[in-house]
C-alpha positions in Angstrom: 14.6 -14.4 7.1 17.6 -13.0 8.8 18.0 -13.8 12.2 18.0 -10.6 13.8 14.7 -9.9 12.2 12.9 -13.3 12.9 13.7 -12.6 16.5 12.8 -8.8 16.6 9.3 -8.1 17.0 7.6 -7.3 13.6 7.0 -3.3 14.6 10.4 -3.3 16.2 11.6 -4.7 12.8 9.2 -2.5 10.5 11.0 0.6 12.3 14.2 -0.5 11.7 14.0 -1.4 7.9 12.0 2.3 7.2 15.0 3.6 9.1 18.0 1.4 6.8 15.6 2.5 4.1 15.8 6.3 4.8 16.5 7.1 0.9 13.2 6.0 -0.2 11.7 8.5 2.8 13.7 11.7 1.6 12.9 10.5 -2.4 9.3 10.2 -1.2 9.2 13.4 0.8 11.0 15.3 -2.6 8.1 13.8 -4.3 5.7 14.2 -3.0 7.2 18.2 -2.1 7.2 19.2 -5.6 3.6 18.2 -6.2 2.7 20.1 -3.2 4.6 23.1 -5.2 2.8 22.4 -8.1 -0.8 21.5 -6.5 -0.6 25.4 -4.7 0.6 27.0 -7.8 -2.4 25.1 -9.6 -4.5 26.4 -7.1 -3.2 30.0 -7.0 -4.3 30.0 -10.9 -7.4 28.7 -11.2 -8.2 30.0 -7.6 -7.5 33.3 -9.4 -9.1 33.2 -12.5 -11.8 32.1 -10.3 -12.2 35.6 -8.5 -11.4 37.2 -11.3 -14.8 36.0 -13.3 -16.7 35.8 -10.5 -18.5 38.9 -10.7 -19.4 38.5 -14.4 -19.8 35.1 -15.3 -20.6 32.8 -12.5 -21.0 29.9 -14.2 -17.3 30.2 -15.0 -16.1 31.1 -11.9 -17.7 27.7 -11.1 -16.1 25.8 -13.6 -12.7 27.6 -12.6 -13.0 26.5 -8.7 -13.7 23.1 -9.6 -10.8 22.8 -11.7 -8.7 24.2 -9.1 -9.8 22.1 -6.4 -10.5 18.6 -8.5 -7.4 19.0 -10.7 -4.9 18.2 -7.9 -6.4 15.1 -6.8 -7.3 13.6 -10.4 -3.2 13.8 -10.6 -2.6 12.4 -7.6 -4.3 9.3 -8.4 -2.6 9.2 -11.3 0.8 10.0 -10.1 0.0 6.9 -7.9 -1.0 4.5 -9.8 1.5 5.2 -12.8 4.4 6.7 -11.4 4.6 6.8 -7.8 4.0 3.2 -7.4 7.3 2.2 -8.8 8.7 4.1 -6.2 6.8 2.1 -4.1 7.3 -1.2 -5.9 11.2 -0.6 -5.3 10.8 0.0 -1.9 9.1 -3.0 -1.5 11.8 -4.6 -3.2 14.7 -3.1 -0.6 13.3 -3.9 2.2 11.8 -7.6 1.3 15.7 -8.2 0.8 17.2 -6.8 4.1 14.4 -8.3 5.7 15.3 -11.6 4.0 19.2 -11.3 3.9 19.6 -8.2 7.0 22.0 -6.5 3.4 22.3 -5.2 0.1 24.6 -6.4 -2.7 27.9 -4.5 -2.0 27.9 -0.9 -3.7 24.4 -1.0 -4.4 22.0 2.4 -4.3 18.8 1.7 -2.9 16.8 3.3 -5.0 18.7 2.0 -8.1 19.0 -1.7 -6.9 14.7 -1.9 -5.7 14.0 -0.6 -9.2 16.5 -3.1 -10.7 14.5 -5.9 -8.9 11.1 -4.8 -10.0 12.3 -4.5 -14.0 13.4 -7.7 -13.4 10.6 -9.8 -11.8 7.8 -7.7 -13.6 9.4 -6.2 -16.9 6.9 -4.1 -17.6 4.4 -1.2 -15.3 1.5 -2.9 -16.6 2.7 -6.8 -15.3 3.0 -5.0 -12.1 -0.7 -3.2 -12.1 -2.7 -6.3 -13.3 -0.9 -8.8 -10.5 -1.5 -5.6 -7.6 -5.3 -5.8 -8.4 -5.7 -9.1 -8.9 -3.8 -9.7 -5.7 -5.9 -7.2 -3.5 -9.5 -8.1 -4.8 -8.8 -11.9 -4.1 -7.8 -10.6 -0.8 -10.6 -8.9 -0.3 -13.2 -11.3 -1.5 -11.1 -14.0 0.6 -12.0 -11.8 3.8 -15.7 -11.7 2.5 -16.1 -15.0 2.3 -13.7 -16.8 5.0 -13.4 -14.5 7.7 -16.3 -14.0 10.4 -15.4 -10.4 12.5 -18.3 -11.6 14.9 -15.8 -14.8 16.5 -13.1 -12.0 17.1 -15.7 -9.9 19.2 -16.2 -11.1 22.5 -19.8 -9.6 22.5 -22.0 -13.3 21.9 -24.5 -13.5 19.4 -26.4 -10.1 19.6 -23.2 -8.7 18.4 -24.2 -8.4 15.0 -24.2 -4.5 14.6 -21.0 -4.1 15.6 -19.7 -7.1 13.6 -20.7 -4.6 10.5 -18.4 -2.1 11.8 -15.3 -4.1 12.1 -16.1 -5.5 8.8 -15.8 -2.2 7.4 -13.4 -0.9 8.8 -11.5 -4.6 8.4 -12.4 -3.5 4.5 -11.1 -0.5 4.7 -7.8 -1.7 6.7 -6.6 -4.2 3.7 -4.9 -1.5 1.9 -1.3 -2.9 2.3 -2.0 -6.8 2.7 -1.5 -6.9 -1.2 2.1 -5.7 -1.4 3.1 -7.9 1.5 2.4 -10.8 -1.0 3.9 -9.1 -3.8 6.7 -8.6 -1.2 6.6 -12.6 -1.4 6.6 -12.8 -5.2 9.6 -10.4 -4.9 11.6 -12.5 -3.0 11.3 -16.0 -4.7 12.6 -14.5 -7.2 11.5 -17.0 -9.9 10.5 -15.9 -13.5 6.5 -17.3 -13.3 5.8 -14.0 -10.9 2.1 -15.1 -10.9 3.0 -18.6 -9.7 4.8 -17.0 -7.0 1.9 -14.7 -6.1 -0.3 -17.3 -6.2 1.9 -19.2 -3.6 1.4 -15.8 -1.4 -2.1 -15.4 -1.6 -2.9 -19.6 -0.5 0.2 -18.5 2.4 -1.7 -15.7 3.3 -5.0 -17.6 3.4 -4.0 -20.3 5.8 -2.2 -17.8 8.1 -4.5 -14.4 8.0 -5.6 -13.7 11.3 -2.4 -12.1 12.9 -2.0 -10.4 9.4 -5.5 -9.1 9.5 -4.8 -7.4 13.2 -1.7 -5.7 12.1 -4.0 -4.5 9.1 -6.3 -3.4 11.4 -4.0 -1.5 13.9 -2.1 -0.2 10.3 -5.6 1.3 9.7 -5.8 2.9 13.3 -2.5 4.6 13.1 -3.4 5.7 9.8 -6.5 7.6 10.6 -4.5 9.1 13.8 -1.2 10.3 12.3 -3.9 11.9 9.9 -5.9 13.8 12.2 -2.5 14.5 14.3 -0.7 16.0 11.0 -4.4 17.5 10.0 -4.2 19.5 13.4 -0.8 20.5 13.8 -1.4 22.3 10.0 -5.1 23.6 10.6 -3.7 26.1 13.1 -1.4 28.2 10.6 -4.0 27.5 8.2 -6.6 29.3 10.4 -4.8 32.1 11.2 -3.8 32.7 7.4 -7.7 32.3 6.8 -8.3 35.0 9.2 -6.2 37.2 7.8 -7.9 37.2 4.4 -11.2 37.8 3.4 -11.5 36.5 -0.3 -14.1 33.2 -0.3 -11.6 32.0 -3.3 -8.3 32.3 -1.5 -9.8 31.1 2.2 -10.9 27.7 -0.5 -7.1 27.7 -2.0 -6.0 27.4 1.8 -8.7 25.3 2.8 -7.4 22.1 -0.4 -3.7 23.2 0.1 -3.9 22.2 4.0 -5.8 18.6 2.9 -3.6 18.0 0.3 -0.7 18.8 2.2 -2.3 16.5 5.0 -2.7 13.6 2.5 0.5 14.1 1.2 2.5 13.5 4.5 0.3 10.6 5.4 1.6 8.9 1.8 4.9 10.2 1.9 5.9 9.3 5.5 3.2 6.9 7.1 2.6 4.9 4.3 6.2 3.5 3.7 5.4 2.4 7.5 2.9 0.5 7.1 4.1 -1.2 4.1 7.0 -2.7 6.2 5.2 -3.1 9.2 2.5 -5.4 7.0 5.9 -6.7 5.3 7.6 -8.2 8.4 4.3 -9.5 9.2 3.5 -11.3 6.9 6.8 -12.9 6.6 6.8 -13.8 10.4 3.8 -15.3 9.9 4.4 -17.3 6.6 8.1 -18.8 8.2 7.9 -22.6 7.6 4.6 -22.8 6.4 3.8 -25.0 3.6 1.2 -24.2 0.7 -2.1 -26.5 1.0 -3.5 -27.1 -2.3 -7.1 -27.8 -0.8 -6.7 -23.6 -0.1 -5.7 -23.3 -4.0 -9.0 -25.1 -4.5 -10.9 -22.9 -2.2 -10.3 -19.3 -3.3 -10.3 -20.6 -6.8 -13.9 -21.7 -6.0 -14.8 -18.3 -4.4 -12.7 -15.5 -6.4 -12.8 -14.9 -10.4 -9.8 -13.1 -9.7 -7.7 -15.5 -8.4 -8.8 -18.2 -11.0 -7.4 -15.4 -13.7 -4.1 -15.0 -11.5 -4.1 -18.8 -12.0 -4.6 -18.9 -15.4 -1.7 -16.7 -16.0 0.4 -18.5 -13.4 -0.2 -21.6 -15.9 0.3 -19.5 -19.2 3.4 -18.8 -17.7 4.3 -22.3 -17.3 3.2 -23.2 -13.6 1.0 -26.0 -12.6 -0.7 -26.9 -9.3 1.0 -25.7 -5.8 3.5 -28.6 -5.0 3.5 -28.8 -1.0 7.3 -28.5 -0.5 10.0 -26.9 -2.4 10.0 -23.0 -3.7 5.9 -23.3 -2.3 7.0 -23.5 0.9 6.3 -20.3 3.1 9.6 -17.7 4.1 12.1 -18.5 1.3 15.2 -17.4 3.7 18.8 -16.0 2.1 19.7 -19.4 0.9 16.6 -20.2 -0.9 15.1 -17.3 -2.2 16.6 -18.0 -6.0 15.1 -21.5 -6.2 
């Protein structure tokens, strides 16, 4: 880790890499813009088509609002999972490398150079998609099974409602824990990906707890930079409700404002929280070294990690050594090894 970094606080530091990163922010925000386009022109139609039936054939008019409101969300999901998340996976990529090194190769485009890394450590969208998922159900079946929420509550025993709670909402909160270890996968930099994510995930087992808190205050912000954006657009969103009386347009209105919402919580907050999880985890990881006896545990508690292993070993990697390209940050001068 560069040194201005390992010494900055990890939201100072998150700030500061979403603000070197500032391409990926305005190629989000186009993005994610032209599927707003699209999503209210979608909506317009079948929102339309909707009224238009309405008073003949109900059933249809139905079918049409459904459509019109479920149609933008089915592609959203897609859109993230196939396309979006390469933007993302390049992202990841930049800033795991100025966080790392404090610099891009000379002459390099952001954008260009995170997608370069990603072809190169994954080759293919589908590598990328199996190791994601593999990675973030280990993680959470790892919190499942290891972590008790009731020792972090200061409540005693009795505390066992409220220990349900935080665990959901702990759950809920693990969202970005996954590409902080592919963050680590990214930056060893070694061809056997899935021996490099399972380095991460054992790293992230032995040193969870002050990951787990950022997660948690990650999921905090989250839900109030929602309800903050949610507000500031409800009040035009009213008043154009007002001025209209047609149940299918005051609908149309009612989606475009969510999706809208939704859309500026992924396209702005999101990139946040990545880095902020990012800089975490790698503060926490610096100097650590892998513990096999962890390799044994989450192999004895998660199917998925045993299949993450298996491929680590197809690949050509045996058990975690406990020094070497296993140990925890990789730095500038070691990340190649």
């Amino acid at each position: 880790m560069n040194e201005a970094a390992a010494n900055a606080p990890p939201f100072r530091s998150a700030v500061q890499l979403l603000l070197k990163t500032t391409p990926f922010l305005v190629f989000n925000i186009l993005i994610y813009g032209a599927f707003f386009v699209a999503t209210v022109l979608w909506l317009a139609v079948f929102g339309g088509l909707a009224a238009l039936v309405a008073a003949r054939i109900e059933i249809l008019a139905v079918i049409f609002m459904v459509i019109a409101v479920g149609g933008p969300f089915a592609v959203l999901a897609f859109a993230k999972r196939y396309i979006l998340y390469m933007v993302k996976g390049a992202h990841i990529a930049v800033i795991t490398r100025l966080l790392l090194d404090g610099e891009l190769p000379d002459g390099k485009n952001q954008v260009s150079y995170g997608r370069e890394i990603v072809a190169a450590n994954f080759r293919d969208v589908s590598v990328l998609f199996v190791l994601d998922r593999l990675i973030d159900r280990t993680v959470k079946r790892f919190t499942r099974r290891f972590v008790r929420i009731v020792d972090w509550l200061p409540l005693g025993g009795g505390a066992t409602q409220a220990a349900k709670w935080a665990s959901a909402v702990l759950n809920r909160s693990l969202s970005y824990v996954d590409e902080a270890i592919l963050s680590y996968a990214i930056a060893r930099e070694e061809e056997n990906v899935w021996q490099s994510a399972r380095h991460g995930l054992i790293l992230y087992a032995q040193v969870y707890q002050p990951v787990l808190v950022t997660a948690l205050k990650v999921w905090l912000l989250g839900r109030a930079f929602f309800l903050v954006t949610l507000l500031a657009l409800a009040v035009p969103g009213i008043l154009i409700l007002l001025a209209f009386n047609a149940i299918w347009f005051q609908i149309v209105v009612f989606v475009a404002v969510l999706v809208l919402t939704s859309l500026l919580v992924r396209a702005v907050f999101e990139p946040f929280a990545t880095a902020y999880t990012i800089v975490t985890y790698h503060h926490a990881i610096a100097g650590v070294t892998v513990d096999p006896a962890w390799d044994e545990r989450l192999q004895s508690v998660s199917k998925e990690f045993r299949k993450l292993v298996g491929r680590a070993r197809e690949a050509g990697g045996g058990a975690p050594g406990p020094a070497g390209p296993t140990s925890g940050d990789p730095g500038p001068a070691t990340a190649g090894t």
